[in-house]
N, C-alpha and C positions, 0 to 999 in steps of 0.2 A: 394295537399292542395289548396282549394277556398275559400275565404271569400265572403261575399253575404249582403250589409247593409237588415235589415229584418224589420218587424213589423211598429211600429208607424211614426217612419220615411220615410220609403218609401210608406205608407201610406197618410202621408203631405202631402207631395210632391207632390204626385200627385194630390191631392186636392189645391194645390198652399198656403196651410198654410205654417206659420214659422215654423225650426221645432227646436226643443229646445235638445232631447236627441238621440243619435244613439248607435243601436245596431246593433251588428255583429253575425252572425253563421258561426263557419269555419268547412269545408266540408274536411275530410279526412286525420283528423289529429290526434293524441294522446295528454294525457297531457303530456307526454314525454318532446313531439317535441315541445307545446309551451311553455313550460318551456325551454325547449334550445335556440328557440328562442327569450327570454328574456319576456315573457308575466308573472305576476304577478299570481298565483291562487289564489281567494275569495272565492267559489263557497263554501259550507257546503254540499248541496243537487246533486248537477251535476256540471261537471268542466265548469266554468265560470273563464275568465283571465281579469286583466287590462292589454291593450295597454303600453309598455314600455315607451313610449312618451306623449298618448294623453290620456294615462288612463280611456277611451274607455272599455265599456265590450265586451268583445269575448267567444262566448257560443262555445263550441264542440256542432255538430248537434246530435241529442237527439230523440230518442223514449222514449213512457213512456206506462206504462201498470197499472190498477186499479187493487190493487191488497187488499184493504182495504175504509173502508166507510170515506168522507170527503173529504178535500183535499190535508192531509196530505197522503193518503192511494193509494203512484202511487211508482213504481219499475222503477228506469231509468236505461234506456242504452243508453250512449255516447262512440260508436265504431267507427274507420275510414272508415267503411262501411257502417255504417247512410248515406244515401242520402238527400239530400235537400228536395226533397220532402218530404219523410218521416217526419224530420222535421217542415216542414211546415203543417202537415195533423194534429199534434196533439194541432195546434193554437185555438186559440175560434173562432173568425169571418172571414171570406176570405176576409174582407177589411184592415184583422192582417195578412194576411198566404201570401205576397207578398213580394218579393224575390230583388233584385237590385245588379250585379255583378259588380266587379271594372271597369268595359268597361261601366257601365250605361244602360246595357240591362236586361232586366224584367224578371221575373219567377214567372208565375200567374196560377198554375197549378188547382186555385180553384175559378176559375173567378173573385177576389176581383176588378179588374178594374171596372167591369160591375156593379159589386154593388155600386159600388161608384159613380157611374156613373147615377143610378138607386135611388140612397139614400137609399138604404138596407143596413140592419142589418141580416146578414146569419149565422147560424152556418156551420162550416167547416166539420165537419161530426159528427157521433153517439158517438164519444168519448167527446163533449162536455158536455152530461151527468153525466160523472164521476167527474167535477170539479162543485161545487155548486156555489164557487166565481165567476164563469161566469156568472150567472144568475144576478149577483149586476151588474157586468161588461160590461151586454148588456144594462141594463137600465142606467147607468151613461153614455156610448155611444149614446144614444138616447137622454142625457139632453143635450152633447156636440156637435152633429152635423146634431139635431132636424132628424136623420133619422127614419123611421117605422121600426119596427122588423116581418122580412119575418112569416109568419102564420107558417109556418113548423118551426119555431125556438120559437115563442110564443108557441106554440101547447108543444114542448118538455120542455120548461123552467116547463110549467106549469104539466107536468108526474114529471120532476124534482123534483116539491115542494109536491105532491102529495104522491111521495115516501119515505118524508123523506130529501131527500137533503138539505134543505134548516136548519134545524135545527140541523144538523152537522158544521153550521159556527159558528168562534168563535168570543168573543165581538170586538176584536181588527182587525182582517177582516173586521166585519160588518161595524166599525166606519170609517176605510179610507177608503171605497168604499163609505161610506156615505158624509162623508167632500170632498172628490174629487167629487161627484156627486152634493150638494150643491153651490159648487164654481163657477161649469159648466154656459152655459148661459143661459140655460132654464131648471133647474135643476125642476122644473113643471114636467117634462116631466119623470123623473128618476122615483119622485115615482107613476105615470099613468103605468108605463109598471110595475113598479112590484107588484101592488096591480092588473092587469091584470092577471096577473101570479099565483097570490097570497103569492107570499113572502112575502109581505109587512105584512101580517097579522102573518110572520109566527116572521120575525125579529125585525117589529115597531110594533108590533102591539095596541097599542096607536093610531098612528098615523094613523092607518087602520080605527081604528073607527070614527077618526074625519072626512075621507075623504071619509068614508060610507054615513056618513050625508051630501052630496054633498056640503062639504065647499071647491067651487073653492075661496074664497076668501082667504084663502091660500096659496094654489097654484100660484094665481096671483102676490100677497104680495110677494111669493118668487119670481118669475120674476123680477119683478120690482126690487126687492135689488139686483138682479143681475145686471141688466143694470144700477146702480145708484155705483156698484162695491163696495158692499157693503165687511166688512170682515166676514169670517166663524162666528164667535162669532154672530153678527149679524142675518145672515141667519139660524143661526138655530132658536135661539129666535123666527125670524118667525113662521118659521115650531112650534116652542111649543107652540108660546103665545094663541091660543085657547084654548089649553089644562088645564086641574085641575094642580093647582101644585103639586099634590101627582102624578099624570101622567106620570107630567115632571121630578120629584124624578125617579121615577120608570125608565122611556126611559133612562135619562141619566147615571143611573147606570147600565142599562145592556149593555147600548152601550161602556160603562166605558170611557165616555167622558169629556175631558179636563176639569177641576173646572172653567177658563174662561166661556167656552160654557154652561155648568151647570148653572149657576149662573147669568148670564143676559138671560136664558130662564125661569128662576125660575120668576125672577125681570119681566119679558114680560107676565108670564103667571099671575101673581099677581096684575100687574099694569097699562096692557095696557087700558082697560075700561076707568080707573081714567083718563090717560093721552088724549083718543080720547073725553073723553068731560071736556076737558079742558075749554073748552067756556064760561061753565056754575060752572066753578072748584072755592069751597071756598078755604079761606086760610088755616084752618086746614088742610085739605085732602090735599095740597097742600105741605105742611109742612110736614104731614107724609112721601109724595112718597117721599119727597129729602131725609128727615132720613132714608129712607128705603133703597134707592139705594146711601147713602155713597155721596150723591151729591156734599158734601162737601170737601173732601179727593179723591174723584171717580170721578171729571166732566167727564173726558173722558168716563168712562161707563153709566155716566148719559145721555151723546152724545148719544151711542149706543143705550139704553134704548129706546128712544124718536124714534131714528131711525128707531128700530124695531118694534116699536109702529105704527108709525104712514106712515109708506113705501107704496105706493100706495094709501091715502089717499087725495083729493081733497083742503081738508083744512088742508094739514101737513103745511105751511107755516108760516099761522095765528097762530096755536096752539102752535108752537114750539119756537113763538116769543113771545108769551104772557107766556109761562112758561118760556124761559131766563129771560125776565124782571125781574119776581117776584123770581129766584134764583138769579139773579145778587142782587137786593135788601137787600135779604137774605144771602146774604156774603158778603155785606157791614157792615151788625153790627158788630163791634167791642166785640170780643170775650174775649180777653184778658183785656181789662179795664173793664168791665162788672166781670170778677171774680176777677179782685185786686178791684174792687167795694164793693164786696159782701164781701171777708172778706175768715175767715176758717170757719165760723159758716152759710155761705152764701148758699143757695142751686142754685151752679152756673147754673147747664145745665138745669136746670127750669128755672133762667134768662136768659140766652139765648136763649132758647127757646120762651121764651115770647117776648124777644125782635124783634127773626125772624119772629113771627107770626103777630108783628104789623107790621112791614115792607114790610111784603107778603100780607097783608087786604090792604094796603092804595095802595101798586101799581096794584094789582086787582081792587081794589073800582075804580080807575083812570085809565080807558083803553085809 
């Protein structure tokens, strides 16, 4: 019996990142014997163990065979006769298929050093076809460590979508390869490789269209909220706010994304216009966007709003301090004396509303 830390980890590592999760393949064991000795099984699909201590995952080494369309459709074998290698052959990328034994000595039987070394993106061999989630997988690798995807692995992704593959993924796949690939630092870069490919048309395809019409300003916009460390909720909004909000109805329901993220890209696609010329913004229009986005009960999504609005813009500064002004204003009226004002016969949120709207004219009238 070997254990071997594998994947992401030894991956880091040698790239000198931090690394946050480790995983294990042990070479020449049964579930037997780590059940004896004391490892935990989780695994539903293949034996995977918790560490009795560090609750660490431990994979038995593992083949797997295509034995059905998708990526549910693979037959595993985890025998004490699996070799590391073997193992390592059925990874996605060779800068994943790298090996690190308890002595700190290497197993790179798939040159992942080189690639790493090279900033390639490889697939590991012809079995990469059979799994479609790779294809998201190599392009959120590409948003995280800005590498190129080797031509012979673009070349395959793209027979991948061609066959079919790509529409065998299912919403809940699609969405955390997507949110994981938005988070990334140039997540720019995520949807370029799969609209190369052409998945992008097969899984966003919204969002295909927008970025048919060469809107890098998108693209950039999401940059930029990444480097300003922006949250998911946010970043997506980016990526939608071009879009029709029947678009954005439509993306978000098939990606069956969080009502959060839904809903301040709804608010982005609806209202960023209004919000980027704020400059020239009456009080009305002004008054609507805050009823609109709950500004009142919501600042914090009204925050994000603005954010997502206005992220990479030259004059995000000016605009986003001339709209606090005229909402701080506007939740200065006295809400509650205003309706013991009025009475039961009073039409109070029509006085209120009249009252924030003069509040919002006079501190715009006064820049």
């Amino acid at each position: 019996m070997k254990i071997y830390a594998v994947g992401g980890a030894v991956r880091d590592e040698l790239l000198g990142l931090p690394v946050k999760d480790r995983d294990y393949v042990v070479v020449g064991a049964s579930p037997e014997e780590m059940v004896r000795l004391g490892y935990r099984p989780v695994g539903k699909d293949f034996p995977v163990f918790l560490h009795p201590r560090t609750h660490e995952e431990y994979a038995l080494a593992r083949t797997e065979r295509k034995v059905a369309r998708g990526y549910h459709g693979f037959e595993i074998s985890a025998a004490p006769d699996v070799t590391l290698e073997q193992d390592l052959a059925r990874r996605d990328l060779t800068i994943n298929a790298i090996a690190k034994d308890e002595q700190g000595r290497i197993t790179d039987p798939y040159h992942g050093a080189a690639d790493l070394k090279a900033s390639v993106l490889r697939h590991v061999s012809p079995a990469f076809a059979e799994d479609p989630v790779r294809i998201l997988r190599v392009a959120r690798f590409a948003a995280r460590f800005g590498f190129a995807i080797a031509p012979e692995t673009q070349a395959l992704m793209r027979s991948m979508v061609d066959a079919g593959e790509a529409d065998a993924l299912v919403a809940e796949r699609v969405w955390q390869e997507v949110a994981l690939g938005l988070m990334e630092q140039q997540p720019s870069r995520m949807f370029k490789a799969l609209r190369e490919c052409g998945a992008l048309a097969r899984v966003l395809p919204e969002v295909d269209t927008l970025l048919a019409s060469d809107d890098e300003d998108t693209l950039r916009s999401l940059d930029a909220a990444a480097q300003a460390d922006a949250s998911l909720e946010v970043r997506f909004a980016v990526l939608a706010r071009a879009l029709d909000p029947l678009a954005v109805e439509a993306l978000a329901e098939r990606l069956r994304a969080p009502a959060a993220c839904r809903d301040l890209a709804l608010l982005a696609a609806r209202h960023t216009n209004t919000i980027m010329d704020a400059a020239d913004l009456d009080a009305e229009t002004a008054l609507e966007l805050f009823n609109a986005s709950d500004a009142w009960r919501r600042p914090e999504r009204f925050a994000e709003l603005m954010t997502a609005a206005l992220v990479a813009e030259p004059e995000a500064p000016a605009v986003r301090a001339r709209l606090e002004r005229a909402l701080r204003a506007a939740e200065a009226v006295d809400a509650g004396e205003i309706a013991q004002a009025a009475g039961k016969n009073g039409a109070i949120r029509d006085r209120i509303n009249a009252a924030r709207l003069e509040a919002v004219r006079q501190t715009l009238e006064h820049r």
